[in-house]
C-alpha angles and dihedrals in degrees: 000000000000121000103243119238111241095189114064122235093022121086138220114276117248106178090117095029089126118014121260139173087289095048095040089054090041091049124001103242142004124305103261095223137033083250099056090038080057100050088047086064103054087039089063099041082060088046090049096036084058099043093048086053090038088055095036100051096034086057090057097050088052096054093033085057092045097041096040103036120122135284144191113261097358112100112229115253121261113258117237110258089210142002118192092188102048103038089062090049090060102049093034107049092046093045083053087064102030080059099057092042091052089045086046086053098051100043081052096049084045104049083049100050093039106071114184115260097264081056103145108226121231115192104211116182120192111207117162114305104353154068127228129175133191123200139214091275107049087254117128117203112261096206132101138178139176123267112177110300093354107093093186098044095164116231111233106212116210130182117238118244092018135109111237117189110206101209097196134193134167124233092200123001145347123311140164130227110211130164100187089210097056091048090215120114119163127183122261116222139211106237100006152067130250131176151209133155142213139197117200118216095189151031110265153111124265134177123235124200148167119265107185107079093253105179137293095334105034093123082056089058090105128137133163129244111206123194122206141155119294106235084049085044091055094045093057099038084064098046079065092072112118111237090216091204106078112094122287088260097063097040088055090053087064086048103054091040099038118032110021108044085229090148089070094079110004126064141197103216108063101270131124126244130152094319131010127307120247095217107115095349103117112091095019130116113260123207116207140206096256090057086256118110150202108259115230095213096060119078098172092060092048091058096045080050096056098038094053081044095070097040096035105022091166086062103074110021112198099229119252093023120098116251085236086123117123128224104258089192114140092016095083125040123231092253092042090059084048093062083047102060087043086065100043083056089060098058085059127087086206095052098049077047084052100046094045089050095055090044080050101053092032081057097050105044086053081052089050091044089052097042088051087051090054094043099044096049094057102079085045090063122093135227113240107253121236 
């Protein structure tokens, strides 16, 4: 695929088409897509624009100095009060080449926003400090890997030789979603939608990172972008589809690792991030910020606790944890919190207590109501008559 020209009668640039020896010192490897080969080339015209002036007038002040410096006896010159000529020449070569940067610029930022029509959509939605991204068809991709400090990277899956639009939106501040090999990042916004597209030429693999300084873990803020073949992409992308039917616990479980980016700053195992684990938590007392706290015996009010805490996370503040916690309302449905707090029962010994004892008392008052059932019918029973 060649990068269209947007601009007639000039045509696409092609100086880092295919990598050599200066593209592979700028910027490490080949561009990944037409569009970022594109925007190496430009990239290294303007390199190359600002290393030929830099030579050239440097050159000059160096002579001038050297021809025109002082001497002994001889009065300096006097300097021209004005120069029509030259002074033209000076304002109208550079702003030649300024406009074609500026018009190089513009067909780039262009070809990147305007995606073609078959374009796929890929809902991606920054929330600190994480990535989450939701496909056509409501599924959210259940991998992770490591990147660096960031132990549930997801992994982004496109599809090779189509065009894929990244409509992108923020939950809490701003962020930035840049692939490197692309050479494409475009800011991601509170409150609103923006918008770049790719198209992958090839099977690999590709990071993916914030840009925009976001808080305590924004270098964190990773994720991977893997390329495969289309037919193998569509395959995948429908192996993500959530059979509703498993119990609330389980479905919680996909919640929490595929669609809300929970595992940033919350574990399951006991250890501490950026807010409290969930391991053992349910059913525990929990002191606050404000001295109040959270009762154990209560179940009722635990689970009032940790449904307002994910949609007003500010309410109820967990002491000795920073109140850096997002809304996630409108992110998960009532029904699907209430998955979630299903789960976090279930790291808990006194939650799996809690729900055997309910399973225990639900089973023997439907024994006693069976028993009274027995008992009471027998007078009604009559003897056979002779």
């Amino acid at each position: 695929m060649n990068s269209p020209s947007l601009i007639p009668g000039i045509p696409p640039l092609t100086l880092a088409q295919d990598i050599g020896p200066l593209t592979r010192l700028v910027f490490g490897e080949r561009g990944a897509s037409a569009l970022a080969r594109a925007s190496d080339g430009i990239s290294l015209w303007i390199l190359g624009f600002n290393i030929i002036w830099f030579v050239f007038l440097m050159t000059l002040m160096f002579y001038w100095s050297v021809r025109y410096r002082r001497r002994k006896g001889v009065a300096a010159e006097r300097s021209a009060h004005h120069n029509t000529p030259l002074e033209l020449t000076w304002t109208i070569v550079p702003s030649l080449f300024l406009g074609y940067m500026f018009y190089r610029g513009l067909e780039g930022y262009l070809s990147n926003i305007v995606a073609p029509t078959n374009a796929e959509v890929i809902d991606i939605r920054g929330i600190k400090w994480e990535w989450t991204a939701t496909y056509p068809n409501g599924a959210n991709p259940p991998e992770r890997t490591t990147i660096g400090g960031n132990t549930a990277a997801p992994i982004l899956y496109v599809p090779v030789g189509r065009p894929v639009l990244f409509r992108m939106t923020s939950a809490d501040v701003l962020h930035s979603f840049w692939i490197p090999d692309f050479r494409y990042k475009f800011d991601v916004i509170p409150n609103r939608y923006t918008n770049f597209w790719i198209e992958a030429e090839e099977p690999g693999e590709h990071w993916i990172f914030c840009a925009e300084y976001c808080g305590d873990r924004h270098s964190e803020m990773t994720a991977l972008l893997r390329a495969v073949p289309a037919d193998e992409y569509d395959r995948i992308v429908a192996s993500w589809s959530i059979d509703l039917s498993q119990p609330p616990e389980v479905l919680g479980k996909i919640m929490v690792e595929r669609k809300g980016g929970c595992a940033a700053c919350h574990s399951v195992d006991g250890s501490t991030v950026i807010g409290p684990t969930w391991k053992d938590a349910w059913g525990n007392a929990v002191p606050l910020a404000d001295g109040s706290s959270i009762p154990a015996d209560d179940p009722q009010a635990w689970d009032n606790y940790a449904r307002e805490s994910i949609v007003n996370p500010s309410a109820k503040v967990h002491a000795g944890f920073p109140p850096v916690m997002t809304s996630y309302a409108g992110v998960f449905s009532d029904e699907e919190i209430g998955w979630i707090i299903a789960y976090i029962r279930t790291l808990s010994s006194k939650g799996a207590a809690a729900g055997a004892a309910e399973g225990g008392a639900a089973g023997q008052g439907a024994a006693e109501e069976t028993g009274a059932g027995e008992q009471g019918g027998a007078p009604d029973e009559q003897p056979p008559q002779e």
